[in-house]
C-alpha atoms as an extended CHARMM CRD file, in Angstrom:
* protein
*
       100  EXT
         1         1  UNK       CA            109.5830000000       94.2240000000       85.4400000000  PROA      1               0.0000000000
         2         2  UNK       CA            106.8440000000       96.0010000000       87.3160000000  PROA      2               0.0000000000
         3         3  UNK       CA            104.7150000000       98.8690000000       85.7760000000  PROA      3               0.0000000000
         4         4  UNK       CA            103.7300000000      102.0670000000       88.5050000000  PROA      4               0.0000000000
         5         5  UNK       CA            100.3910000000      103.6250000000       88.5930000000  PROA      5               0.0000000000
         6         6  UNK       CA            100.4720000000      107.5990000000       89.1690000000  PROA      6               0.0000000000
         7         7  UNK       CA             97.9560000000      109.5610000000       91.6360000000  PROA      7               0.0000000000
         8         8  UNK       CA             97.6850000000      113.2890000000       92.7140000000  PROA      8               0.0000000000
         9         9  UNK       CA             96.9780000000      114.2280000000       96.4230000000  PROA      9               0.0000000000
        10        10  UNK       CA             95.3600000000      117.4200000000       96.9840000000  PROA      10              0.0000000000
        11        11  UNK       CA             94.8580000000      119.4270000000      100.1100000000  PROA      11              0.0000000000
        12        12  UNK       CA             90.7260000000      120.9930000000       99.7280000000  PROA      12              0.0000000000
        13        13  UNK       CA             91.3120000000      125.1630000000       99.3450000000  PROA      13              0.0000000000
        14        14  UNK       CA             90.0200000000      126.3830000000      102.5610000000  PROA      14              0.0000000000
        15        15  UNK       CA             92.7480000000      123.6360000000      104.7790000000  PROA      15              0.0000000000
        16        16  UNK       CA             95.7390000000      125.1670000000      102.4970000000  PROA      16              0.0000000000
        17        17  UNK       CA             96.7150000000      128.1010000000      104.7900000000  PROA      17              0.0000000000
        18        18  UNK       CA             97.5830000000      125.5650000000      107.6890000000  PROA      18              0.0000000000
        19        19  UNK       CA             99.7010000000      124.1660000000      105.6710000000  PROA      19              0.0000000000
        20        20  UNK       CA            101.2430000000      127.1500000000      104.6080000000  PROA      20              0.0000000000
        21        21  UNK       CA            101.6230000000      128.3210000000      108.4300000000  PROA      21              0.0000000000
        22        22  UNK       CA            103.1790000000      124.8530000000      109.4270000000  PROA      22              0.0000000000
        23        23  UNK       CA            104.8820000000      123.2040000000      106.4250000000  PROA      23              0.0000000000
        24        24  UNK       CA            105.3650000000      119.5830000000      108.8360000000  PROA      24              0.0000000000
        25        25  UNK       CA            101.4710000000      119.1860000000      107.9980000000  PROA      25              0.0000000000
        26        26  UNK       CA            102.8060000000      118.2380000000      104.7060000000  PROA      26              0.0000000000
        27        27  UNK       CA            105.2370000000      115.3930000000      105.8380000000  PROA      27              0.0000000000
        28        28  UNK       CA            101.7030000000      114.4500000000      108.0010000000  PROA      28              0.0000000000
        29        29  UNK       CA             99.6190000000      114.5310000000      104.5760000000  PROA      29              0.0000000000
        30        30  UNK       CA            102.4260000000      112.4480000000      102.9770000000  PROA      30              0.0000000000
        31        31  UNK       CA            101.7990000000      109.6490000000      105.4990000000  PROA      31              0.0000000000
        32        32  UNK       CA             98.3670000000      109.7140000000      105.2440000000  PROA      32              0.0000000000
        33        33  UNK       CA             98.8770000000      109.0700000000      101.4940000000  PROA      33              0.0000000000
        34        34  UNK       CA            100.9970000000      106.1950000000      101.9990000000  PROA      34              0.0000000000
        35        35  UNK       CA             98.9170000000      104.4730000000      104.8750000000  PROA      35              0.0000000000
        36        36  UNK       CA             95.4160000000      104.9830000000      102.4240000000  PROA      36              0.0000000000
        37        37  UNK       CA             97.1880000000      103.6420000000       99.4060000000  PROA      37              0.0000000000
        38        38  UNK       CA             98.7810000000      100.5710000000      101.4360000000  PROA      38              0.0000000000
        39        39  UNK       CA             95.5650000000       99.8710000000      102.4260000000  PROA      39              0.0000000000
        40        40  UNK       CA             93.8840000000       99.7660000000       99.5330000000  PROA      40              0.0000000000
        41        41  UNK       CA             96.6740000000       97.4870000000       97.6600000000  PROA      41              0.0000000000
        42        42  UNK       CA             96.3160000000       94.9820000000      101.2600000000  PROA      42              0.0000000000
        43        43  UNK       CA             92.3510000000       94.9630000000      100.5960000000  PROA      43              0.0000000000
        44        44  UNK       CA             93.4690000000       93.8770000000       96.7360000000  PROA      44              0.0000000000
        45        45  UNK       CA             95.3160000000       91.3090000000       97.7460000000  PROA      45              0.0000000000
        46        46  UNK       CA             95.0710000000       88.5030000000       99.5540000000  PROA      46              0.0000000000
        47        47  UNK       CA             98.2640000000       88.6920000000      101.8890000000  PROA      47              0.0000000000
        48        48  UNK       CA             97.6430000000       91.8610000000      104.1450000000  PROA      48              0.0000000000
        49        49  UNK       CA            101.5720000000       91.8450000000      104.9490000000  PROA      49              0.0000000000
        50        50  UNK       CA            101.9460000000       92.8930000000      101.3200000000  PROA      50              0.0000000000
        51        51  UNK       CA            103.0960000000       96.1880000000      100.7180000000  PROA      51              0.0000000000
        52        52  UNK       CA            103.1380000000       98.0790000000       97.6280000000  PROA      52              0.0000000000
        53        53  UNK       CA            106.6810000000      100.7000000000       96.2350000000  PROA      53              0.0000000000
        54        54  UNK       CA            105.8970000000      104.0950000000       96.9980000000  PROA      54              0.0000000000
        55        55  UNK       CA            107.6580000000      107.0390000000       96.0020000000  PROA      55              0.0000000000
        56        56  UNK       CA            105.8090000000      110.4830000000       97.2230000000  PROA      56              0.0000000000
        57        57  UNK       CA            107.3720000000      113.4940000000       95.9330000000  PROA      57              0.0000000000
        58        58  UNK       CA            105.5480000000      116.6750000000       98.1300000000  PROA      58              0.0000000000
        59        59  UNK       CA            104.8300000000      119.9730000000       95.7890000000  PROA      59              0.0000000000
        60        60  UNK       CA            103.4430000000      123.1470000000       97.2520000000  PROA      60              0.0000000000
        61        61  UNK       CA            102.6190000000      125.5810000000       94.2880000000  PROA      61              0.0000000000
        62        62  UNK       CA            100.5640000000      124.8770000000       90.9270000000  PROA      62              0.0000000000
        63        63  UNK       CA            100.9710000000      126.2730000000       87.5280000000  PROA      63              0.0000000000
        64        64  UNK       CA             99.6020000000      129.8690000000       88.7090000000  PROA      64              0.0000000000
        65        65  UNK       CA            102.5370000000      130.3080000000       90.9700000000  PROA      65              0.0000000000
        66        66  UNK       CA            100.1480000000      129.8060000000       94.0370000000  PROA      66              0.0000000000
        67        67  UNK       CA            100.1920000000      128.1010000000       96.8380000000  PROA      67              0.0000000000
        68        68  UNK       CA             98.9810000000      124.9800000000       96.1200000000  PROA      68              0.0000000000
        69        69  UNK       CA             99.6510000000      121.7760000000       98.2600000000  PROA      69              0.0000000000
        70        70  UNK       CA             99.5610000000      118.6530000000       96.6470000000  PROA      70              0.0000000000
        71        71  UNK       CA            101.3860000000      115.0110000000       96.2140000000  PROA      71              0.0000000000
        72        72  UNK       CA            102.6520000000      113.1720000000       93.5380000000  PROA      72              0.0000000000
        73        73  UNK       CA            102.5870000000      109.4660000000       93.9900000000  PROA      73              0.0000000000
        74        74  UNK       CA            104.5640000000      107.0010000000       91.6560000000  PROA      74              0.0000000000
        75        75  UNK       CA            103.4320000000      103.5320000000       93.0670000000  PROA      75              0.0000000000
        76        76  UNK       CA            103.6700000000      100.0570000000       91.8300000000  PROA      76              0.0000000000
        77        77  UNK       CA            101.1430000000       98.6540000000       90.0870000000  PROA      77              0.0000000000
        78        78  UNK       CA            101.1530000000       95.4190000000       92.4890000000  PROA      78              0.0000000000
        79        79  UNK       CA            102.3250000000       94.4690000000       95.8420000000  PROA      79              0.0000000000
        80        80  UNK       CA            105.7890000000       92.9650000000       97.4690000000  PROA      80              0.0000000000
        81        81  UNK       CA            105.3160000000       90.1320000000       99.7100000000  PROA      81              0.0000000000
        82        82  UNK       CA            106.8800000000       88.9710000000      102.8860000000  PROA      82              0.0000000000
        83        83  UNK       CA            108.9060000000       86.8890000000      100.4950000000  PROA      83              0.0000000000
        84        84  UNK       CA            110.2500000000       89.7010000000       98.4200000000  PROA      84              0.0000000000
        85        85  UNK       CA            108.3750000000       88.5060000000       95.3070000000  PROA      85              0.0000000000
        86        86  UNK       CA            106.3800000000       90.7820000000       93.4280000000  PROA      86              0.0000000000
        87        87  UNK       CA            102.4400000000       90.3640000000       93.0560000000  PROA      87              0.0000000000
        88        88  UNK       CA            100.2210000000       92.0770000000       90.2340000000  PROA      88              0.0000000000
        89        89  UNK       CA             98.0210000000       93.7390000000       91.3390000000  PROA      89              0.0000000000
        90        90  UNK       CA             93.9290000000       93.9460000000       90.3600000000  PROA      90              0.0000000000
        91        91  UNK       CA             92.2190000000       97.1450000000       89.5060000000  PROA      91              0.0000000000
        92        92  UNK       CA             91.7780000000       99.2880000000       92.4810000000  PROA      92              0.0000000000
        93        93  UNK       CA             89.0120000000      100.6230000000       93.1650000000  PROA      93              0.0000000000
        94        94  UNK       CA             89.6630000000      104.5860000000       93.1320000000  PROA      94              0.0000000000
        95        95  UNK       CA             86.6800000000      105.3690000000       95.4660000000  PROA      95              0.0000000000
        96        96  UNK       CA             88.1080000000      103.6460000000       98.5360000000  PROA      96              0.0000000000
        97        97  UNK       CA             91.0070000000      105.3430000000       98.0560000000  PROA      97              0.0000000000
        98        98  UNK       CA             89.2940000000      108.6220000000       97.6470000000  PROA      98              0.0000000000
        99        99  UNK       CA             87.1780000000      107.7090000000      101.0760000000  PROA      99              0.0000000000
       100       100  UNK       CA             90.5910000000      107.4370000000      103.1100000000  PROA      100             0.0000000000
């Protein structure tokens, strides 16, 4: 059985209104999550086929009732191979991610 990891996307306060004007921006920002954290898993790892489980849930308002992009992402804490089989993976380093 696999553990998950859990990390927070958020959208910088002056970029917010354009995704307020044009809500498919956040279906962009979602795959921009997904390709950063699949690259930072393939850098881990030493197959860069590997992919790691995602699950990206897309919120748009914080506890203030304001409009407030941001992602939740419930990953695995390793990798799937070509193979199906499941890899552990190292600890990532969180300032790559941040970079991408």
């Amino acid at each position: 059985m696999s553990r998950t990891r859990n990390y927070v996307f958020t959208v910088p306060k002056l970029l917010r209104v354009y995704f307020r004007k044009d809500r498919r921006l956040l279906g962009k920002l979602s795959q921009c999550a997904h390709d950063a954290l699949k690259t930072v898993y393939r850098r881990a790892m030493p197959d860069s086929r590997a992919v790691p489980g995602v699950i990206i849930s897309i919120q748009t308002f914080g506890d203030l009732v304001t409009f407030h992009p941001h992602l939740h992402a419930l990953v695995t804490d390793g990798v799937f191979g070509p193979n199906g089989w499941f890899y552990a993976c190292p600890r990532i380093d969180l300032r790559v991610l941040e970079a991408l």
